[in-house]
VOBA-1610 file (N, C-alpha, C; in pm, whole numbers, padded with zeros to 5 digits, always signed):
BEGIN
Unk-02906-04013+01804Unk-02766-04016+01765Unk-02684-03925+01857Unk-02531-03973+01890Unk-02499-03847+01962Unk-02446-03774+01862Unk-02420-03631+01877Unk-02420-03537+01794Unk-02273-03469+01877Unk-02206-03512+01961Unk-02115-03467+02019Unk-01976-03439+01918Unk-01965-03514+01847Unk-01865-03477+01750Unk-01877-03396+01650Unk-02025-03397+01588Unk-02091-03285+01512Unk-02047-03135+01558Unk-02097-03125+01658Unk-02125-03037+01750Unk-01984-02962+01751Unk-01907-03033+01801Unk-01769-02974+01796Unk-01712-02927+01707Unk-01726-03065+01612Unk-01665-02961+01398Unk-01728-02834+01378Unk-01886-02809+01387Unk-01924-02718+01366Unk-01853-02593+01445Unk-01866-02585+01564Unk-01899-02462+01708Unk-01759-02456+01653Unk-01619-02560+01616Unk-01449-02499+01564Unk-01494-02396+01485Unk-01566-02439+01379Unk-01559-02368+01266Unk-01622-02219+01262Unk-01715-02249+01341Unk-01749-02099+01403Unk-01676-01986+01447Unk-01620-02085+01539Unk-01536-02021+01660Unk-01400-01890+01556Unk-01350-01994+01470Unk-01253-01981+01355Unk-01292-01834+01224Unk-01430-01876+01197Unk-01469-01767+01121Unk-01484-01667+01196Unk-01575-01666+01314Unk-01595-01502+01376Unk-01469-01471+01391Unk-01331-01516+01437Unk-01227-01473+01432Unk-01176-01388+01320Unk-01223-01475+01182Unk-01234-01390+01034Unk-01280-01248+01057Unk-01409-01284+01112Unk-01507-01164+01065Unk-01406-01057+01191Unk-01421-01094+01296Unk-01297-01007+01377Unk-01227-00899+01319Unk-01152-00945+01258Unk-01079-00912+01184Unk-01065-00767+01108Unk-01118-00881+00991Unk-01205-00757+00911Unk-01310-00632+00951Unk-01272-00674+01076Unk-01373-00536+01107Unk-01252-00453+01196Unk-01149-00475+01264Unk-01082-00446+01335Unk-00938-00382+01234Unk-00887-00439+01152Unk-00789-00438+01137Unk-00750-00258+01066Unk-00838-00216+00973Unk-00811-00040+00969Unk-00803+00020+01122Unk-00861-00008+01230Unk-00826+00103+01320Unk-00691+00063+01399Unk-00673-00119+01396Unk-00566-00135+01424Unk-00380-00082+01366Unk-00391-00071+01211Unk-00328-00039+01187Unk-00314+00065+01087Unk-00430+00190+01123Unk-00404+00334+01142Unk-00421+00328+00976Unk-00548+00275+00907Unk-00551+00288+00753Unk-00627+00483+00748Unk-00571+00516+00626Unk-00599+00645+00579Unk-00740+00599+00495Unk-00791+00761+00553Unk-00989+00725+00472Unk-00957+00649+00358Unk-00880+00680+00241Unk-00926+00634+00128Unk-00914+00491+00125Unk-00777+00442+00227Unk-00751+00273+00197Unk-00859+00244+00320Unk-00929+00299+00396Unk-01051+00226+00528Unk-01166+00218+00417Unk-01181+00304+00322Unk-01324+00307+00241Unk-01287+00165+00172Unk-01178+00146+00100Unk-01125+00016+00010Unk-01147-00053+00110Unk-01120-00087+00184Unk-01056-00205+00278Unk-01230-00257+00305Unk-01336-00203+00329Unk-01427-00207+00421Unk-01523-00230+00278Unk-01533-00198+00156Unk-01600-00237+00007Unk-01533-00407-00008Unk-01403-00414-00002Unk-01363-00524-00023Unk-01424-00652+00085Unk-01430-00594+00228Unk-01438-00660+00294Unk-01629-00717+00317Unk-01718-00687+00246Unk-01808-00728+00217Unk-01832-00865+00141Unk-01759-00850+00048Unk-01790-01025-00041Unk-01704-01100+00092Unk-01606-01077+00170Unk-01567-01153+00203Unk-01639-01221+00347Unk-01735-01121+00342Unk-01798-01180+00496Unk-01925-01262+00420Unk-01994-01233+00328Unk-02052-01352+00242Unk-01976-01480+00234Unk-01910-01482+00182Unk-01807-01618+00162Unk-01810-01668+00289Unk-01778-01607+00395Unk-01800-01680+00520Unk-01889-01733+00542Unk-02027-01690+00530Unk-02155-01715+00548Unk-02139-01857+00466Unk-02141-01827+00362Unk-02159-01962+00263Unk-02081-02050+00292Unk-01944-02039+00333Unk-01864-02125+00382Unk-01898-02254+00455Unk-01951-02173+00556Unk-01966-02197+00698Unk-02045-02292+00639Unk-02254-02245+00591Unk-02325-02332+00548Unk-02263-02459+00472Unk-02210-02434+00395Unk-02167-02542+00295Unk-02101-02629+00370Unk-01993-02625+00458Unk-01904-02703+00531Unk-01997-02793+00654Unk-02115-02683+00722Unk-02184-02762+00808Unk-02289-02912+00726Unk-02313-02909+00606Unk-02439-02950+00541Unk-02324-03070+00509Unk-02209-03046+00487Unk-02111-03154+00408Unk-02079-03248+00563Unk-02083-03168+00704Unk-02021-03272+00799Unk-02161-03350+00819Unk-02290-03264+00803Unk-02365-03325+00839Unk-02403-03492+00747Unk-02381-03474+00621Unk-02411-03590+00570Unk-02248-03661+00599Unk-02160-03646+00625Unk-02079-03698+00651Unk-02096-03798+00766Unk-02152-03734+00881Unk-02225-03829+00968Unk-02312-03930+00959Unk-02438-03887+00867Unk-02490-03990+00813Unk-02449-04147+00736Unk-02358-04094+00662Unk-02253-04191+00600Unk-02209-04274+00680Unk-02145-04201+00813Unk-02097-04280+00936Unk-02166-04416+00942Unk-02301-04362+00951Unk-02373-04486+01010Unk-02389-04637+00957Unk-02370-04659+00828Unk-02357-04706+00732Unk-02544-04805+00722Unk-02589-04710+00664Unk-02744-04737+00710Unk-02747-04816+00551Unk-02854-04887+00533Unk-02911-04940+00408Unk-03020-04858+00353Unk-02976-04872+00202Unk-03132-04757+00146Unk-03278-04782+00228Unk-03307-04941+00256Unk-03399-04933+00288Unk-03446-04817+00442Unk-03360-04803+00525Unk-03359-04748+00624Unk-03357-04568+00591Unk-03338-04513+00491Unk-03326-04421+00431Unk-03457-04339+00432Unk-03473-04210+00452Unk-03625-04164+00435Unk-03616-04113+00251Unk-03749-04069+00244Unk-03762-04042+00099Unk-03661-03940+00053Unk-03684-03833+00160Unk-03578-03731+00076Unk-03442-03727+00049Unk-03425-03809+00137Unk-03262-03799+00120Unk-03272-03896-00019Unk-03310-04021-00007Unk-03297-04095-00170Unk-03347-03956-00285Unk-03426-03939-00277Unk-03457-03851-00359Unk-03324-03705-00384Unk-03252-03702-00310Unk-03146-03614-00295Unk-03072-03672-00400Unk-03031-03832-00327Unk-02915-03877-00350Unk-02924-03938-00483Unk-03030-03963-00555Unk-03032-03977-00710Unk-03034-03822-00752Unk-03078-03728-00736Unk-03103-03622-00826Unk-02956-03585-00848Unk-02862-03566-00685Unk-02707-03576-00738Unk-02625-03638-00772Unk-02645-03753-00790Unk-02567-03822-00868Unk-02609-03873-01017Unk-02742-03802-01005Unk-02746-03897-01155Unk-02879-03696-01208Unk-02750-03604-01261Unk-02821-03528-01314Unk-02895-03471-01395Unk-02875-03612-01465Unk-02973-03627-01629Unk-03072-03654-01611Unk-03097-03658-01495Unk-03284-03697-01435Unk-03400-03585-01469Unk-03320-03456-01423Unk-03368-03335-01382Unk-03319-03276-01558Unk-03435-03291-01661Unk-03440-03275-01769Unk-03315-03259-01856Unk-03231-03340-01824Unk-03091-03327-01945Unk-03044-03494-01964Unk-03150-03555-02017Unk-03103-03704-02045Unk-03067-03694-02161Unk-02915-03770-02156Unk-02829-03771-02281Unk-02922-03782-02380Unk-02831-03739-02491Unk-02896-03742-02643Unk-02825-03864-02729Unk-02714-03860-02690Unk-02605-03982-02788Unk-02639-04091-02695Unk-02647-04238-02786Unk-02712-04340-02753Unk-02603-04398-02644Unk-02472-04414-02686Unk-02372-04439-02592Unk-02382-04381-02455Unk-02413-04248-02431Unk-02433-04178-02309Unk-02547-04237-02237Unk-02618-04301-02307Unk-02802-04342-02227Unk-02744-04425-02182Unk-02653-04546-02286Unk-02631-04669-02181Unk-02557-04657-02089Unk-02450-04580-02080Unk-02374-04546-01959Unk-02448-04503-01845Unk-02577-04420-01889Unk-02651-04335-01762Unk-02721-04467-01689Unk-02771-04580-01764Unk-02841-04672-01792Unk-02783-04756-01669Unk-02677-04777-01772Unk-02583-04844-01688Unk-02490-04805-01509Unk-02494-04753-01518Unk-02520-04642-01361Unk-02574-04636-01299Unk-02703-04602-01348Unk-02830-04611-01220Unk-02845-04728-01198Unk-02857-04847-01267Unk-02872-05011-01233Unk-02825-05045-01132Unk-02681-05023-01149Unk-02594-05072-01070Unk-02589-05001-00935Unk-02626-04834-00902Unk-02660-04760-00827Unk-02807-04821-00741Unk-02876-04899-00825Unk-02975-04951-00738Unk-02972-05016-00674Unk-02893-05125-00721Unk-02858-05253-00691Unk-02788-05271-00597Unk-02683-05142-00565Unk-02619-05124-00438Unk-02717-05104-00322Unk-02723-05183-00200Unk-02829-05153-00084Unk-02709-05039+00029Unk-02575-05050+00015Unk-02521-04911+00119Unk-02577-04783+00070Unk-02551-04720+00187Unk-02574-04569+00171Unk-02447-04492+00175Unk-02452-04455+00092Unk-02335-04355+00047Unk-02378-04223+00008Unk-02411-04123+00087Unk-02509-04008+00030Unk-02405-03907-00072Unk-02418-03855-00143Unk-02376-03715-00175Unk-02345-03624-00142Unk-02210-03590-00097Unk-02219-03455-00033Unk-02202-03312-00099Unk-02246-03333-00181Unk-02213-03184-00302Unk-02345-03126-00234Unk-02312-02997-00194Unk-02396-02849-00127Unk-02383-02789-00260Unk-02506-02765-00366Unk-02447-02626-00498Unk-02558-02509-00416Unk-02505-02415-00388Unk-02536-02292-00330Unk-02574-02156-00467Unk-02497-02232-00567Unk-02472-02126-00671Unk-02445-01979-00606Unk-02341-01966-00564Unk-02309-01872-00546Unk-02449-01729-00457Unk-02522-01786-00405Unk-02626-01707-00388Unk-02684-01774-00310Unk-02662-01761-00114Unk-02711-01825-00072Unk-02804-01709-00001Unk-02920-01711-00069Unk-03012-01612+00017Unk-03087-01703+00139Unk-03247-01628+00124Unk-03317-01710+00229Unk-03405-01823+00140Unk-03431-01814+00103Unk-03546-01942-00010Unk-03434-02048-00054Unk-03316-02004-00110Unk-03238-02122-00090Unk-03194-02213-00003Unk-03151-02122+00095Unk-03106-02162+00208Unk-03203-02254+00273Unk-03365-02215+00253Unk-03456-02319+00323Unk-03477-02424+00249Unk-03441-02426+00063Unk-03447-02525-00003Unk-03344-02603-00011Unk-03245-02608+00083Unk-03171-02706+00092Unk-03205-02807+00213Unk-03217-02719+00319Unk-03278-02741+00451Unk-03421-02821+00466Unk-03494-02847+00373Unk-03604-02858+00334Unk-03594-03007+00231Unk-03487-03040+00175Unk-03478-03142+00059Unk-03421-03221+00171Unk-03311-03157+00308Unk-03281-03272+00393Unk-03399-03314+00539Unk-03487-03260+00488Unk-03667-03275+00590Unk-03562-03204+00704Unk-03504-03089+00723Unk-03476-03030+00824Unk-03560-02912+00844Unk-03544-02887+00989Unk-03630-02749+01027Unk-03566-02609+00950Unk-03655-02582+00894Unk-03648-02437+00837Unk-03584-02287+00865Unk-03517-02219+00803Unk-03511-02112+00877Unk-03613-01986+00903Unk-03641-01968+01031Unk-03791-01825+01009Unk-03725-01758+00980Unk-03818-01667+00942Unk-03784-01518+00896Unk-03778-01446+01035Unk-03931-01440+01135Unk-03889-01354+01211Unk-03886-01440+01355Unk-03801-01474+01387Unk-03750-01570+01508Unk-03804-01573+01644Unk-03874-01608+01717Unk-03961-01566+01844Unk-04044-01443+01822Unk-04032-01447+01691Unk-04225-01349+01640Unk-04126-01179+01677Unk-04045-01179+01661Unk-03969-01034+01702Unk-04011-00968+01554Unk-03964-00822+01533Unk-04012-00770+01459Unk-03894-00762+01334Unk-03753-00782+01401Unk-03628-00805+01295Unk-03687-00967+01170Unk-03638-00942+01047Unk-03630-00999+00985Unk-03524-01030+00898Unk-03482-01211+00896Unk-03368-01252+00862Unk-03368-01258+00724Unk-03509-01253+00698Unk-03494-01312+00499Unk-03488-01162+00492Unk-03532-01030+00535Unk-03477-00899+00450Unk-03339-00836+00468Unk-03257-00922+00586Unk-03162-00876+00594Unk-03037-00940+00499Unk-03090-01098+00504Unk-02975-01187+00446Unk-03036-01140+00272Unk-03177-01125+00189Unk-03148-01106+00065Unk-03153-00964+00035Unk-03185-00902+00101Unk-03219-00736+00023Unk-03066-00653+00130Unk-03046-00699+00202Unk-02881-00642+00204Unk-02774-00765+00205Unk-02735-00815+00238Unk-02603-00915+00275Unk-02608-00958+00101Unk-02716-01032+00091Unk-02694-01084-00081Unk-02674-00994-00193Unk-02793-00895-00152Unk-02760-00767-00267Unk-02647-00698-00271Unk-02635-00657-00166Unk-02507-00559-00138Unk-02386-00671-00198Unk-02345-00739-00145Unk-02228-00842-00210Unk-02240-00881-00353Unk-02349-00897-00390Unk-02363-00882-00557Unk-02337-00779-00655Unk-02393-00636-00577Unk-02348-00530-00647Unk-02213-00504-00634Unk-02151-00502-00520Unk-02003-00477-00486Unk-01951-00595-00609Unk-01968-00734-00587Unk-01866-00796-00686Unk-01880-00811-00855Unk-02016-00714-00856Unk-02059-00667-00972Unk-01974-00554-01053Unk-01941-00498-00950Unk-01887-00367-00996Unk-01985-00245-00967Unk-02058-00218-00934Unk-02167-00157-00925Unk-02121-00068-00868Unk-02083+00060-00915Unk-02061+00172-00830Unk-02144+00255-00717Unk-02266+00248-00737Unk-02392+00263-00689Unk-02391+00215-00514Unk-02324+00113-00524Unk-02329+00033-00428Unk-02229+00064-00329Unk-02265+00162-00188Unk-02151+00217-00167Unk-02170+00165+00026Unk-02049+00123+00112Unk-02107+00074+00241Unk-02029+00141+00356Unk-02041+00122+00447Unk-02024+00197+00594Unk-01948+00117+00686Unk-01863+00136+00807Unk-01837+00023+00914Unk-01974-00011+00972Unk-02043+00085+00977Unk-02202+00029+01046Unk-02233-00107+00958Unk-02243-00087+00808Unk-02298-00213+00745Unk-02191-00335+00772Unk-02082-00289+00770Unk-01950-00435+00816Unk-02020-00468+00969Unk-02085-00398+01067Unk-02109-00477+01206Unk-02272-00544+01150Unk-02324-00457+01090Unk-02448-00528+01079Unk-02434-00663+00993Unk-02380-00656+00896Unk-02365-00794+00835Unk-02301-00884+00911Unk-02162-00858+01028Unk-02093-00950+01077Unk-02213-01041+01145Unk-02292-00937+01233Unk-02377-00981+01297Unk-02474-01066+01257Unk-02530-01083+01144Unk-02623-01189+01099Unk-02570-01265+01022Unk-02423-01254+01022Unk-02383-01384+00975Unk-02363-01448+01079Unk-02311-01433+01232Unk-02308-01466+01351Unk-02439-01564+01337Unk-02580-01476+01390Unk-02677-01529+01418Unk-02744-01668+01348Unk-02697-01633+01192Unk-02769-01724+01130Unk-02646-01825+01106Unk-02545-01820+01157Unk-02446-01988+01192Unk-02517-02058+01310Unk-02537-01975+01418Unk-02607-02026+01538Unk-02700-02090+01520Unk-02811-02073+01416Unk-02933-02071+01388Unk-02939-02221+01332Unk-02845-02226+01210Unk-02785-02307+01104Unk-02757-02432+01194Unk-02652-02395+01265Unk-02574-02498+01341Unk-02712-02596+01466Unk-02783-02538+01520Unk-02905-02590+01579Unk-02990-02664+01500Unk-03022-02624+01363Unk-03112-02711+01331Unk-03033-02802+01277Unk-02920-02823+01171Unk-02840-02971+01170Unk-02852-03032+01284Unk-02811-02986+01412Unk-02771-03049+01487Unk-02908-03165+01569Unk-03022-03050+01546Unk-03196-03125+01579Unk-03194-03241+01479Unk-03151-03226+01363Unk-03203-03347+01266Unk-03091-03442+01302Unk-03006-03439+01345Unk-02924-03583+01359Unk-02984-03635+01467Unk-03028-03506+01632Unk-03091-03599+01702Unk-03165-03664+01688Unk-03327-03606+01631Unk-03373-03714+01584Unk-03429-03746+01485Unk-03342-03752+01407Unk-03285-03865+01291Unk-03398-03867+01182Unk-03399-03744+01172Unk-03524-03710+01064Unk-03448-03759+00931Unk-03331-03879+00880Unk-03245-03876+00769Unk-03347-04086+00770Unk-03402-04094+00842Unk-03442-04227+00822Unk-03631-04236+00804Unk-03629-04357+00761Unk-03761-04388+00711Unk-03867-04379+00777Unk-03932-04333+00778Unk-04073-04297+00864Unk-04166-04422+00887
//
């Protein structure tokens, strides 16, 4: 597939957030904040470089099946997981909550039939992140679309992405929007987090971009 238009939505959106993260890391010395509003400014500015992170993911996973859609492939051409995706989200009474009122069964009933019976592909693009996109999630999404995984430690180096993205970036942003007084951060932690949110868009953005080439979204 060419991936040239992919490629571009994504690397904007990049381009656009590090500008975010920029920002937020720049803007107290730019405009001369006093300790107490740089300590505020730099607590606040933690959930918000999460949100980016998640952003970013969520928006890349939505162009990516958006592409797929493009193609206008037939289920049969479809690999398992993605069908398997694309019923579990659209039809969520599968995944142990099948109606109880008899009217609701036939509607569900009545849905999936007709959902079968359709041969286009129309995938789902709902990303639920639940608010918590660590590393095990992050690979269980990556993983339901048969995409390459994220490592932990990347060319065998000794840094690790799953202790940085859940035992600081996730924690730390949980306690902060927790309220957690306990939870107290530095401009050092604003560059270190900018930074692996950097890395792991790069990271992110490569392997979507491997599975459209080749086309790990079709039948084996």
């Amino acid at each position: 597939m060419d991936t040239r238009v992919f490629v571009e939505e994504v690397e904007a959106d990049i381009l656009e957030r590090e500008r975010n993260l920029t920002l937020l890391k720049t803007i107290p010395t730019r405009y001369g904040f006093q300790d107490n509003d740089k300590a505020a400014w730099i607590r606040c500015s933690f959930p918000i470089i999460y949100a980016e992170w998640e952003g970013f993911f969520v928006n890349t996973a939505t162009l990516y099946l958006r592409q797929i859609n493009g193609l206008k492939l037939r289920k049969g051409q479809l690999g398992k997981h993605y069908l398997v995706r694309d019923v579990e989200k659209k039809f969520k009474q599968i995944n142990n909550n099948y109606p109880q009122k008899l009217e609701k069964r036939h509607d569900f009933i009545s849905k999936f039939m007709q959902y079968s019976k359709t041969d286009a592909v129309d995938l789902s693009t709902e990303i639920n992140t639940e608010s918590n996109l660590g590393f095990n999630e992050l690979n269980g999404i990556l993983k339901a679309l048969n995409l390459n995984q994220v490592e932990d430690h990347v060319n065998n180096d000794a840094y690790s992405l799953k202790s940085d993205l859940n035992s600081f970036l996730l924690d730390t942003r949980n306690g902060i929007a927790h309220g957690n007084p306990m939870r107290t951060i530095n401009a050092e932690d604003i560059t270190k987090a900018i930074n692996l949110v950097e890395r792991l868009m790069e990271i992110v953005k490569i392997n979507f971009q491997k599975g459209l080439e080749n086309e790990v979204y079709l039948a084996g």
